[in-house]
N, C-alpha and C positions, 0 to 999 in steps of 0.2 A: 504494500500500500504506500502509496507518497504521502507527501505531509504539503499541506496547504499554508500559507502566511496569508493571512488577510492583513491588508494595508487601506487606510483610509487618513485623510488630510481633511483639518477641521480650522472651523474662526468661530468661537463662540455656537456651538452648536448642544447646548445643555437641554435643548427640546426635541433633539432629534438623537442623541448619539446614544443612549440607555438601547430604544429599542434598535437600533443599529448592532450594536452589540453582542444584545442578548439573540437574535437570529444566526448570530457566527457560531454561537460555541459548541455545536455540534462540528461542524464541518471544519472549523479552521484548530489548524497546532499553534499557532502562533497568531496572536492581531498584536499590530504596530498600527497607531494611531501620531499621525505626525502633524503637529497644532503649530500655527501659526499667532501664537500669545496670546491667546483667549483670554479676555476679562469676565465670563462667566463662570460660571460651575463644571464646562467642557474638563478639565483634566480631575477635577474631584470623582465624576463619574467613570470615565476610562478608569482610574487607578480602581473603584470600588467594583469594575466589573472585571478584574485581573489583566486588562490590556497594558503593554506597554506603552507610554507616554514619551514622545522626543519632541523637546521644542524645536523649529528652525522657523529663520524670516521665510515669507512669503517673497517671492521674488517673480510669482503666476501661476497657473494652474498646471501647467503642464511643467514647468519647471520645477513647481512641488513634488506633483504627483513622481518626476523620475524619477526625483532625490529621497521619494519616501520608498521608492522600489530596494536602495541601495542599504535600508534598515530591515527589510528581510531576513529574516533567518533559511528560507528556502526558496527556491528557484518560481516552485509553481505559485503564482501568484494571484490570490483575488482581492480585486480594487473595486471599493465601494465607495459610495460618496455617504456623508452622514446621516443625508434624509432618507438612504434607502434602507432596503431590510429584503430579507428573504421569505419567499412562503416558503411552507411545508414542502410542496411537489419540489421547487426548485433545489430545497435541499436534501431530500432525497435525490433525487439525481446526480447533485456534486459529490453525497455520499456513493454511490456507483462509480462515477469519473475517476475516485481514488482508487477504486479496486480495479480500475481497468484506465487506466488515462491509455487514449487514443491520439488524439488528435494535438496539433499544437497550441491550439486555445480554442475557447469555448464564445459563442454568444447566449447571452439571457436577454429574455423578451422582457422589456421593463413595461411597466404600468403605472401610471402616474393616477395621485391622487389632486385633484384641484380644487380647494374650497369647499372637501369635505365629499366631493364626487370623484367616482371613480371613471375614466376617460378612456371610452374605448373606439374613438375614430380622431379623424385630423391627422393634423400632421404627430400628434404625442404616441399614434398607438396604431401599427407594432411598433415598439421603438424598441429592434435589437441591439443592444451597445454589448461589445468584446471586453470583457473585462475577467477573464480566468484565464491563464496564460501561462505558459514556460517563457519565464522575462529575458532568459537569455538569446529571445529570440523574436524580440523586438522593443519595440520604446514608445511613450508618449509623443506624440506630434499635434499635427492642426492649427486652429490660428486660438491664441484666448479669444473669449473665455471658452471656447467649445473644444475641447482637447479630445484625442481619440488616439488607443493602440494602435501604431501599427505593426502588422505582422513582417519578417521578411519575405522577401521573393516565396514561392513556393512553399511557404508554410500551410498546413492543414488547418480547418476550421469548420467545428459543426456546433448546431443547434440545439441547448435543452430547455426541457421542456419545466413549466412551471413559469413564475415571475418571478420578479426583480420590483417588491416594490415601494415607487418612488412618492413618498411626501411631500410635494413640488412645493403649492403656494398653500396658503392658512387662508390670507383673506387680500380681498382687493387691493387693498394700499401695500401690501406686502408686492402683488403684483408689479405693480406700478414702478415703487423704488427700486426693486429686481431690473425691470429693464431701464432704467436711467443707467443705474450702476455697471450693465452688462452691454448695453451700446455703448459706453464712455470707454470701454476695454476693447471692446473688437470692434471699434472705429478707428482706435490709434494702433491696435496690430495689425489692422488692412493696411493703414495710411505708409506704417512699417516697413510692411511684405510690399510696398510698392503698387496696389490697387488702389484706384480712383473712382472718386462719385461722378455722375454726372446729373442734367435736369430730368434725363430721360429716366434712367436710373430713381433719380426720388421720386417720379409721377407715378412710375408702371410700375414697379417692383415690389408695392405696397399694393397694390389693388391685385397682382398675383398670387403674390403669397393669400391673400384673402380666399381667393373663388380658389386654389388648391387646396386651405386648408379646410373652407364652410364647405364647396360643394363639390368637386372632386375627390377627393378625400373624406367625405359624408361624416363633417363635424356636426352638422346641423341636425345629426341622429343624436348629440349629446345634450340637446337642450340650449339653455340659457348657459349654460359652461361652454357648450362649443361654440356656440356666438362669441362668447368674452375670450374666448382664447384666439378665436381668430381674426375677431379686431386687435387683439393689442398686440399679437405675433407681426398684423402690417404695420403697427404703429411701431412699433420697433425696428422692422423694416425701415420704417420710413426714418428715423431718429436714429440710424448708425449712418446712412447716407448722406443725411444732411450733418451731423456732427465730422464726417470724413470730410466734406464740401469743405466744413468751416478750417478744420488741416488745413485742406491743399492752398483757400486763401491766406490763410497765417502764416 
């Protein structure tokens, strides 16, 4: 049987990290929990559910998450983020994947909860993210805040079954200050990586993502939550294009 490290990167997360936690300790030998100096209760709790606690600055998400790969004690790695948790099916499964690791890393179907609803069309769902892995055989990439494994050339990759699941938003205004704070990020890592806004760009690109995520994508099968998510996914669309605009003039 292999042994699993779960690894997970936190900033004040004393609302999310208990149950986070308490879904590992079947599955994982090891959690390493790598905090960014949280001024809440975030490390009181790690230390009372026997996880490892390492402070390190914050210096990005994906720059985190590498560095938190290298406090490991084992190679095969599960990266979680603090608002998620595992169900049952899904851990049974990863319980299987030690008796038998195949493949070079695994995807989990995530499922997000929004405002107390659980989201099962849009752009949120399927939302497969790769996150079980032999780390030796690949790394964090993508642009902040949206980070993503990648695997190398020819590595293998399959599908378990179960969820991944994610405690996105609590309440509107959490919404809200979520995407000011996360187009302020991946506006100036576009501007960065050398990508630019244009007008065309802020008009259309916003009114796309909308009819992909309402009616393409049959958010509008989720209510008043898929409404709200798919206006404020183009409002955010629209507010990293025009905060890049205000880059390229500066």
């Amino acid at each position: 049987m292999i042994k699993i490290s779960a690894v997970i990167i936190t900033y004040n997360e004393e609302k999310n990290i208990a149950r986070c936690l308490a879904s590992l300790q079947k599955v994982a030998d090891d959690i390493v929990v790598v905090d960014s100096f949280s001024s809440d209760r975030t490390e009181e709790l790690v230390k009372a559910a026997g996880a490892r606690f390492v402070p390190h600055a914050f210096e990005g998400h994906i720059q985190q998450k590498n560095w938190a790969i290298s406090q490991a004690k084992y190679p095969h790695v599960l990266s979680l983020d603090a608002d998620e948790a595992l169900d049952e099916e899904l851990e049974a499964a990863i319980l299987t994947i030690k008796e038998n690791w195949k493949a070079d890393g695994y995807r989990l179907n995530r499922l997000t909860n929004y405002c107390g609803k659980w989201i099962r069309h849009g752009l949120w769902y399927p939302d497969r993210k790769l996150r079980l892995w032999d780390s030796r055989k690949g790394a964090w990439g993508g642009q902040n805040p949206h980070d993503t494994f990648i695997m190398e050339k020819g590595s293998t990759i399959q599908d378990l079954p179960g969820h991944l699941l994610h405690y996105s938003i609590y309440s509107f205004e959490e919404h809200i200050a979520q995407i000011r704070k996360f187009t302020d990020i991946s506006s100036k890592a576009a501007f960065d990586n050398g990508k630019r806004s244009s007008y065309f760009k802020l008009l259309f690109s916003p009114f796309l993502k909308f009819i992909r995520a309402y009616v393409f994508r049959l958010g509008f099968l989720d209510g008043k939550e898929g409404w709200m998510i798919a206006r404020w996914s183009a409002h955010a669309t629209y507010l990293k294009y025009r905060k890049l605009m205000k880059l390229q003039k500066s």
